[in-house]
Residue frames relative to the residue before (quaternion, step in Angstrom):
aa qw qx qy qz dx dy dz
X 1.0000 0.0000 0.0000 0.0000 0.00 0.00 0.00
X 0.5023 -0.6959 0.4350 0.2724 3.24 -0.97 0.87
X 0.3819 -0.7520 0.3139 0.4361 3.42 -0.57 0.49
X 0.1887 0.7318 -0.6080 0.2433 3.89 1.01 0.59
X 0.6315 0.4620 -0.4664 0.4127 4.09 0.45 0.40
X 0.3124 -0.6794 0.5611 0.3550 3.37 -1.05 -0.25
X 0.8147 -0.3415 0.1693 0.4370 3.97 -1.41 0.71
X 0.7047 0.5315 -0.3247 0.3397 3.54 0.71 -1.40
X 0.5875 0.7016 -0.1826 0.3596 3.03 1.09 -1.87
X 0.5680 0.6026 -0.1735 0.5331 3.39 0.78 -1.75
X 0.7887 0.3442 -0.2855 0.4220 3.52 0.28 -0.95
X 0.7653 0.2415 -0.3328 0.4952 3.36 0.78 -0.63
X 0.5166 0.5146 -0.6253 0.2782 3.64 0.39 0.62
X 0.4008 0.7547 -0.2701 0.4436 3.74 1.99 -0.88
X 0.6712 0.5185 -0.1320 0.5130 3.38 1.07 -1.48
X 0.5694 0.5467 -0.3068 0.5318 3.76 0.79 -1.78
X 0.8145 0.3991 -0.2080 0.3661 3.64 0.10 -1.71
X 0.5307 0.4657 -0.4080 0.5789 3.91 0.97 -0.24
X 0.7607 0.3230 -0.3532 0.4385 3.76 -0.17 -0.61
X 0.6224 0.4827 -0.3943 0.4735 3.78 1.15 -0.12
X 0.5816 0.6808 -0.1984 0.3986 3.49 1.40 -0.33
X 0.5122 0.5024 -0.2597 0.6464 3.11 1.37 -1.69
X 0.8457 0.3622 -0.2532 0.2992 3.98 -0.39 -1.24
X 0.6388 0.4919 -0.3671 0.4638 3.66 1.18 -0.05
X 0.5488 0.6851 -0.2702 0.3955 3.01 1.64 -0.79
X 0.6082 0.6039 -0.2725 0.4373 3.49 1.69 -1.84
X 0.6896 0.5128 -0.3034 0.4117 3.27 0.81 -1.62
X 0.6907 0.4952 -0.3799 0.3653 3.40 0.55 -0.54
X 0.6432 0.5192 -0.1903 0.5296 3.23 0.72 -1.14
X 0.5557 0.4920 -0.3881 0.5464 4.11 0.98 -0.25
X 0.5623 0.4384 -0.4310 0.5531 3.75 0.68 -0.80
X 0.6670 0.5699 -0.3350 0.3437 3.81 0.13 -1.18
X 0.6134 0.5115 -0.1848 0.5727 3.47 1.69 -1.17
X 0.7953 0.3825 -0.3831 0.2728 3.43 0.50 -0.33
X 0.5987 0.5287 -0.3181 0.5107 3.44 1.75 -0.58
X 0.4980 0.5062 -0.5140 0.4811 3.56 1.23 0.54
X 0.6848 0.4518 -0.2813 0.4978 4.07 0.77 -1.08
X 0.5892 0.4016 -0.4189 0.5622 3.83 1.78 0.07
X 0.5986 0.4194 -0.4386 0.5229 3.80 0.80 -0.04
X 0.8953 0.1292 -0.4087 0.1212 3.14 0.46 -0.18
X 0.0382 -0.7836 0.3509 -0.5113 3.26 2.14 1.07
X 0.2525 -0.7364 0.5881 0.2193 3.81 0.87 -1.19
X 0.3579 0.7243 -0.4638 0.3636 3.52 1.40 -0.18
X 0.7093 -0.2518 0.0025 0.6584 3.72 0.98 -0.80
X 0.5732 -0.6664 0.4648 0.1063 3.14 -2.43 0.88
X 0.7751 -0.4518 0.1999 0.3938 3.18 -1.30 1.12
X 0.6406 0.3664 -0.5245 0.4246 3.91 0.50 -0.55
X 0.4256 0.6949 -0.4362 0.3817 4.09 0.89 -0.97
X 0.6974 0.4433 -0.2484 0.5053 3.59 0.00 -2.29
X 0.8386 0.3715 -0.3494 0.1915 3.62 0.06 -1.52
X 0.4100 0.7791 -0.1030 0.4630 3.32 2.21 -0.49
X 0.6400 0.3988 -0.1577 0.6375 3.32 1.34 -1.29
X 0.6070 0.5362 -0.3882 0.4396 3.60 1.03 -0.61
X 0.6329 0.5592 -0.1972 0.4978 3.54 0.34 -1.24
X 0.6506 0.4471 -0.3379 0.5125 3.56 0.62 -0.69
X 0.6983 0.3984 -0.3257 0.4976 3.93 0.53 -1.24
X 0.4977 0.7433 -0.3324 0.2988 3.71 0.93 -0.49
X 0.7990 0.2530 0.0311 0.5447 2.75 0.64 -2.16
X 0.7923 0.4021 -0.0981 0.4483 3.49 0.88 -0.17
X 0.8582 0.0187 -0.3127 0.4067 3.53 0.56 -0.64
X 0.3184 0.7823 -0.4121 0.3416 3.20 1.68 0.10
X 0.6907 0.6450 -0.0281 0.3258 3.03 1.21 -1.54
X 0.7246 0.5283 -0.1098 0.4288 2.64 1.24 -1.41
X 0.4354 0.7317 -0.0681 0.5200 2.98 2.26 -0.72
X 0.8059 0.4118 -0.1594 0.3945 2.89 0.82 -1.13
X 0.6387 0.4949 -0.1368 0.5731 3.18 1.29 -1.28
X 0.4461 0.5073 -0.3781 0.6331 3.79 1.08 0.33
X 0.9084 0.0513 -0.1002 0.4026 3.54 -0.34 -0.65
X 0.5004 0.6547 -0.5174 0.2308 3.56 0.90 0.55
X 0.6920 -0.4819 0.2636 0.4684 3.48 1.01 0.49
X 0.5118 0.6108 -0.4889 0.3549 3.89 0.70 0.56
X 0.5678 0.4740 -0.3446 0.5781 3.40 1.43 -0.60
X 0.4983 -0.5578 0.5669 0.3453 3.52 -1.40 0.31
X 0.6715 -0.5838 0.3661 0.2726 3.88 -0.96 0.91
X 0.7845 0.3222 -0.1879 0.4954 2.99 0.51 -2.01
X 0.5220 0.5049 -0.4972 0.4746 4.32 1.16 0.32
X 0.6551 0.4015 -0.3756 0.5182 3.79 0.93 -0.10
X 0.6143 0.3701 -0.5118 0.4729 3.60 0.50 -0.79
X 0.7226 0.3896 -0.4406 0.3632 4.07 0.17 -0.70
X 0.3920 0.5573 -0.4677 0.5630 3.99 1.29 -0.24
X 0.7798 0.4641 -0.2252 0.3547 3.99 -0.01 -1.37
X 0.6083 0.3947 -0.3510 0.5925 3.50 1.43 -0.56
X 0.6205 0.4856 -0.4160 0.4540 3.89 0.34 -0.38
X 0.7410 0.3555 -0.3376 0.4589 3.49 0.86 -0.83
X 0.4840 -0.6050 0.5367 0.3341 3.92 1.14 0.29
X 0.4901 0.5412 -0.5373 0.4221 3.87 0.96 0.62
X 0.6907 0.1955 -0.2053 0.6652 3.92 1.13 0.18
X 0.3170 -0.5815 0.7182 0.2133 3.91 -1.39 0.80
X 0.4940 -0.5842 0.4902 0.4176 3.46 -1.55 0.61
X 0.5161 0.6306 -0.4650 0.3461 3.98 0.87 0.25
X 0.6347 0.5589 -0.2970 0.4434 2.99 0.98 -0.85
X 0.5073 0.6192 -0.2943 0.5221 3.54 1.25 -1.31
X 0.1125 -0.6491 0.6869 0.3068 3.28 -0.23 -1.77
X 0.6171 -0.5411 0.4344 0.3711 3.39 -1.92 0.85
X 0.6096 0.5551 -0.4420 0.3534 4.15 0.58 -0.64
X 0.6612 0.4640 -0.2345 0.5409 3.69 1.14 -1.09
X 0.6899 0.5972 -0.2876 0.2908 3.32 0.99 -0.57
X 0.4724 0.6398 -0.1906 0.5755 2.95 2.07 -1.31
X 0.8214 0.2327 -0.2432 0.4604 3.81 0.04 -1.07
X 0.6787 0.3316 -0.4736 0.4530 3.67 0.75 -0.20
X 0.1459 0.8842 -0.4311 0.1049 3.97 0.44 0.85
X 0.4616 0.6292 -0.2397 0.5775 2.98 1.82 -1.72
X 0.8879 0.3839 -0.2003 0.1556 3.47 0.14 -1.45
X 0.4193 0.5835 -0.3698 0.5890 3.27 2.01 -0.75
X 0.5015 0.6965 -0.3511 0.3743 3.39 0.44 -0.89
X 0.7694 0.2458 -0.1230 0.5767 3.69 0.37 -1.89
X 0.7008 0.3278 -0.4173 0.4767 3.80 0.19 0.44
X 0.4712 0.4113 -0.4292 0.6516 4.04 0.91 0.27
X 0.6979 0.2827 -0.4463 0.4835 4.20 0.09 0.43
X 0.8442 -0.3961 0.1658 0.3209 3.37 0.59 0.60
X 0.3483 0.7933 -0.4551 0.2053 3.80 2.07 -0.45
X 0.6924 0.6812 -0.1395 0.1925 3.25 0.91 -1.35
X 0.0218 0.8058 -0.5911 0.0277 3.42 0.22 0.97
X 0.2823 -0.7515 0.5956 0.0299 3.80 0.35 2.24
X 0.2468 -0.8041 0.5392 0.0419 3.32 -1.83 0.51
């Protein structure tokens, strides 16, 4: 993040971008939960489940990770996290809302490859 914020701000975009993290993280990890209740359903078989594992591992875990480890600029995830409905604009607030405009802005034309 550029430093165009001041200390407080910073903190609560840090804050904004952890609670978008934790919840993309659930949703992911719920898919992960359901192809277990389909293994065990019998619907599919342990090499499948262990297959479907390995896949969220190496891939969306990852992908997860390397998204929120702080190379991306915050207040572009918290406005990425409000498009994905993984933050409410309450939660944001109207001041954060007001300066991250530009950026909601570039993910409402189409940036957004949703999951």
């Amino acid at each position: 993040m550029a430093q165009r914020y001041d200390k407080p701000t910073r903190k609560r975009f840090r804050k904004l971008t952890a609670i978008a993290h934790e919840r993309e993280l659930a949703g992911a990890l719920q898919k992960l939960h359901d192809q277990f209740d389909a293994w065990q359903a019998r619907k599919i078989d342990a090499f499948e489940l262990n297959d479907r594992i390995h896949l969220f591992h190496q891939k969306t875990a990852r992908e997860l990770w390397k998204m929120y480890d702080n190379t991306v600029d915050e207040d572009l995830l918290v406005s990425r996290a409000l498009k994905l409905g993984l933050l409410t604009e309450d939660e944001i607030g109207e001041d954060l809302i007001e300066q991250l405009g530009p950026m909601i802005g570039f993910w409402q034309d189409g940036n957004l490859d949703e999951k």
